[in-house]
C-alpha positions in Angstrom: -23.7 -19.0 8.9 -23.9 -18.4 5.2 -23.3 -21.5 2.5 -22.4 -18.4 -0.4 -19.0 -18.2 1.6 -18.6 -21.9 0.5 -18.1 -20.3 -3.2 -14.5 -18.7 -2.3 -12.1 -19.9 -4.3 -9.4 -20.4 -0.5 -13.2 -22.1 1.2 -13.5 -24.6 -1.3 -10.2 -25.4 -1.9 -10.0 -25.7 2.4 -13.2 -28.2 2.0 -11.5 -30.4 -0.7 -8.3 -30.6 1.0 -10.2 -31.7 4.0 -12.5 -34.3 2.3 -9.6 -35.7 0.5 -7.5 -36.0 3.6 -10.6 -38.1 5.2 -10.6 -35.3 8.1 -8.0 -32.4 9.7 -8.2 -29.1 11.0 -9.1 -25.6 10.2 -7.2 -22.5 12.1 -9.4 -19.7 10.9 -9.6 -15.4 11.9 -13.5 -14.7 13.1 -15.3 -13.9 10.2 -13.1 -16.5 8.3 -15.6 -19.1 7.6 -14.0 -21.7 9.7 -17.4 -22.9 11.1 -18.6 -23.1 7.6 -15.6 -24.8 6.3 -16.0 -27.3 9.0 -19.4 -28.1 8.4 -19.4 -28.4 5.0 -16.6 -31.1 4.7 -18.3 -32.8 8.0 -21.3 -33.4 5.9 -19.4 -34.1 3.0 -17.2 -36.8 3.7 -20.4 -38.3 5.9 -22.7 -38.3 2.9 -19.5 -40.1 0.3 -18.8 -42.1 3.0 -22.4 -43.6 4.0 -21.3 -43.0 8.0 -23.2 -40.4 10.6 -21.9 -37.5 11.7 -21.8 -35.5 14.8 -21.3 -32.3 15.0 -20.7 -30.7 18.7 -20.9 -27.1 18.7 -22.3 -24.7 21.2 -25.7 -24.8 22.0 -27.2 -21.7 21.2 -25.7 -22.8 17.1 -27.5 -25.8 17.1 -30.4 -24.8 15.1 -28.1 -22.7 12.7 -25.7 -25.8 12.4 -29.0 -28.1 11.6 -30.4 -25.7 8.8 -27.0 -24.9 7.4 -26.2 -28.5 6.8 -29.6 -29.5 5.3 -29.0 -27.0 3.1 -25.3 -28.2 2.1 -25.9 -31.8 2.0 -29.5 -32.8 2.9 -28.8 -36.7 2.5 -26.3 -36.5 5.3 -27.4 -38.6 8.7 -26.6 -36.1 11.4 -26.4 -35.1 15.0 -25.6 -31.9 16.5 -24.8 -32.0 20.5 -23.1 -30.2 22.9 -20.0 -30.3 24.8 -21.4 -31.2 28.2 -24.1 -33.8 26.1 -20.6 -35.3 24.1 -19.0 -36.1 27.6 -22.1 -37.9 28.4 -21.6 -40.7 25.4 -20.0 -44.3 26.4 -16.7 -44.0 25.4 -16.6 -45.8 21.5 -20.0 -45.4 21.0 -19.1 -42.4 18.4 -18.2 -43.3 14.9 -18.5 -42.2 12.1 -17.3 -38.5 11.5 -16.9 -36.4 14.3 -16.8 -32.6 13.9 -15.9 -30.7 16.5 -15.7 -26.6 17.2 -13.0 -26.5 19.6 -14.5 -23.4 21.2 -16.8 -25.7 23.5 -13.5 -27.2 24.8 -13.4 -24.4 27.4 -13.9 -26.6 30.3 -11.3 -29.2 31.4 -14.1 -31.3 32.1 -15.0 -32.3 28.8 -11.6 -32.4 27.5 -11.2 -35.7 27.9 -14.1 -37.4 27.1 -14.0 -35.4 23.5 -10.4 -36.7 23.4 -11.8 -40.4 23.8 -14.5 -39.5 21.6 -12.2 -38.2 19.0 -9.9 -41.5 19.0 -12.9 -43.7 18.4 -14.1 -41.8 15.3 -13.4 -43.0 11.6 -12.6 -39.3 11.0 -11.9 -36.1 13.0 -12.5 -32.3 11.7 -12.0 -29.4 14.1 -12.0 -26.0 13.9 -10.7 -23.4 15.8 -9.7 -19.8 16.7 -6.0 -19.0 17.4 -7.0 -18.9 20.9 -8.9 -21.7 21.3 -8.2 -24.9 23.3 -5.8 -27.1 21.5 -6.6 -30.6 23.1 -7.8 -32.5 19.6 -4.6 -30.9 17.4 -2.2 -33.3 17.0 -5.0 -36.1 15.8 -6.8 -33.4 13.8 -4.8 -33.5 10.5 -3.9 -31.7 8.3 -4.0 -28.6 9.9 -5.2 -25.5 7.0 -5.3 -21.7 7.9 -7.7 -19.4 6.9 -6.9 -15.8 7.5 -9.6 -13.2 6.9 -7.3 -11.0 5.0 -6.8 -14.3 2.3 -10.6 -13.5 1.4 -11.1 -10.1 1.5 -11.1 -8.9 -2.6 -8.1 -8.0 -4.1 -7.3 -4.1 -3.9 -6.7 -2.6 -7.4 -3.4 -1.3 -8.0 -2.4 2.3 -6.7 -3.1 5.1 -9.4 -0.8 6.3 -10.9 1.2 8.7 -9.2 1.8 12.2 -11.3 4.8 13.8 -9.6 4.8 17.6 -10.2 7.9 19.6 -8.7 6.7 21.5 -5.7 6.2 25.1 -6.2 9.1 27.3 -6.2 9.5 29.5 -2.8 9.2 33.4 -3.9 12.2 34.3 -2.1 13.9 31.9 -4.2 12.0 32.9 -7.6 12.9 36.5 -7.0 16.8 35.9 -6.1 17.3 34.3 -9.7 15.9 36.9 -11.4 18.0 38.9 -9.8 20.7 37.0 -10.8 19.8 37.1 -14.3 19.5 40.9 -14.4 23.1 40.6 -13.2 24.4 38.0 -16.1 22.6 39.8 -19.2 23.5 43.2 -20.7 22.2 46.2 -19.0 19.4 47.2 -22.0 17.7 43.9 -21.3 17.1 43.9 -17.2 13.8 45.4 -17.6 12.9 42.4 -19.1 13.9 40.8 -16.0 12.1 43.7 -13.5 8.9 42.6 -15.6 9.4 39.0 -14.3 10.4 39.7 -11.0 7.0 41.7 -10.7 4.8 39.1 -12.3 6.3 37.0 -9.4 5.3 39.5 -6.5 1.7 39.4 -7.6 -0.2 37.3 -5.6 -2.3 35.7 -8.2 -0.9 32.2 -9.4 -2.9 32.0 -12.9 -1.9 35.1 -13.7 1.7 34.4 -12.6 1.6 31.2 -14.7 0.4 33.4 -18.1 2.5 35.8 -17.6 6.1 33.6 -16.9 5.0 31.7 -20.1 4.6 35.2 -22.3 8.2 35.8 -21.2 9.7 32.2 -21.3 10.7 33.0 -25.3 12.1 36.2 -24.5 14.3 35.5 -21.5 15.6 32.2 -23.9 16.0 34.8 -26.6 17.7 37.5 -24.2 20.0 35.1 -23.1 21.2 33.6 -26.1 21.5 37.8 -27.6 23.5 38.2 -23.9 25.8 35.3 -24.9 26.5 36.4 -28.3 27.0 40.0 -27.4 29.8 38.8 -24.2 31.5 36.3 -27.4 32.0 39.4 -29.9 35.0 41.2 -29.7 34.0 44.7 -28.5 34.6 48.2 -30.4 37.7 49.8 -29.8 37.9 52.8 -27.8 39.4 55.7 -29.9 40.6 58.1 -26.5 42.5 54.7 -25.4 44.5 54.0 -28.3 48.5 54.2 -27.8 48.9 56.5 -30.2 47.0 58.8 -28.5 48.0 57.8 -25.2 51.2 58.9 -26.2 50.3 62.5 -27.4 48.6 62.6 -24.0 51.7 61.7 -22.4 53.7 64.3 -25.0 51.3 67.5 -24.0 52.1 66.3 -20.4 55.2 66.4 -20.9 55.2 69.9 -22.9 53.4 71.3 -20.1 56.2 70.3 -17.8 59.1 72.0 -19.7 57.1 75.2 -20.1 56.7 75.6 -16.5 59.8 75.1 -15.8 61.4 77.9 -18.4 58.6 80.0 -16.7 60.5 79.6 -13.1 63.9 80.1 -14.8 
């Protein structure tokens, strides 16, 4: 047991609850401080209130319990005993505060006897595990919780998350440039055949250097590729009707002279 858990900000605010209250009950995760928090208001509300306490707690803690509450209140009159030793006591002759770990509550035989012994006290503080014996709750209250995750230090807040786009498959890199070469004029696809070739090398810095040298021109291509498909286009002079018309006259000239030349 360690009295620097007492300094938690959800510990001591547990401890003054429980001294304020005159007594109650502490439902704590192991490694919660529960034992702490129990001891601490024990000897607490003993030494404001000028009354013993008696702690019972498992044997093998006693000495731990002793120098832990010396150290937390050292004008506190106390007793530490155990389960079996508690079921020993004449029934009333235990006042004061009682503090009991309801861990030692294990055996049915000293159930009741801590139950009579609990009655007769001026005040009652328990503590227990989820899974401990439950015998003392309904006189031990309030009832606090202390969850181990309520003391751990707050996690900092996630980094910041920098989403990139993923990385564009080849296949699909190399199918729009081959769509481009389709959609600009036919003196610019080699433009386009450089691109597509950057893109089949297999080093990405290189590929990055060398799509960013050509980024300006394909915007620039495109745009000339736009304007060029807006303009009206040059006339064709062999399409003209005028001389689709001589055409069809010589045809027609050729005709008639075959046809004398049969006569």
């Amino acid at each position: 047991m360690e009295s620097s858990v007492l300094k938690h900000p959800r510990i001591a605010e547990a401890v003054e609850t429980l001294v304020a209250a005159g007594g109650g009950r502490i439902t704590y995760d192991v490694g919660g401080g529960g034992r702490e928090t129990l001891l601490a208001a024990g000897a607490r509300l003993a030494a404001e209130t000028n009354a013993p306490l008696t702690i019972v707690e498992a044997r093998s803690l006693h000495s731990d319990v002793r120098a832990f509450v010396r150290e937390v209140q050292p004008q506190a009159r106390s007793a530490v005993i155990s389960a079996e030793e508690a079921a020993l006591q004449p029934v009333g002759s235990i006042n004061g505060v009682l503090a009991v770990h309801a861990d030692v509550l294990r055996d049915a035989d000293v159930r009741t006897p801590l139950l009579a012994m609990a009655h007769s006290a001026d005040h009652l503080l328990v503590a227990r595990h989820d899974y401990s014996d439950t015998t003392l709750d309904a006189l031990a209250t309030p009832g606090l919780v202390l969850r181990l995750r309520d003391l751990m230090p707050s996690a900092p807040g996630p980094a910041p998350v920098t989403v990139s786009p993923p990385p564009m498959d080849m296949s699909v890199a190399l199918r729009l440039v081959g769509q481009a070469n389709r959609d600009v004029l036919p003196d610019q696809v080699e433009l386009f055949d450089e691109m597509a070739e950057v893109l089949e090398r297999t080093d990405p810095a290189e590929v990055k250097q060398r799509v960013g040298e050509l980024r300006s021109k394909y915007e620039a291509t495109i745009e000339l590729a736009r304007r060029r498909r807006a303009a009206p286009g040059p006339t064709d002079p062999a399409r003209t009707p005028r001389d689709h018309g001589q055409e069809q006259s010589a045809t027609h000239q050729q005709h008639r002279t075959q046809g004398t030349g049969r006569t």
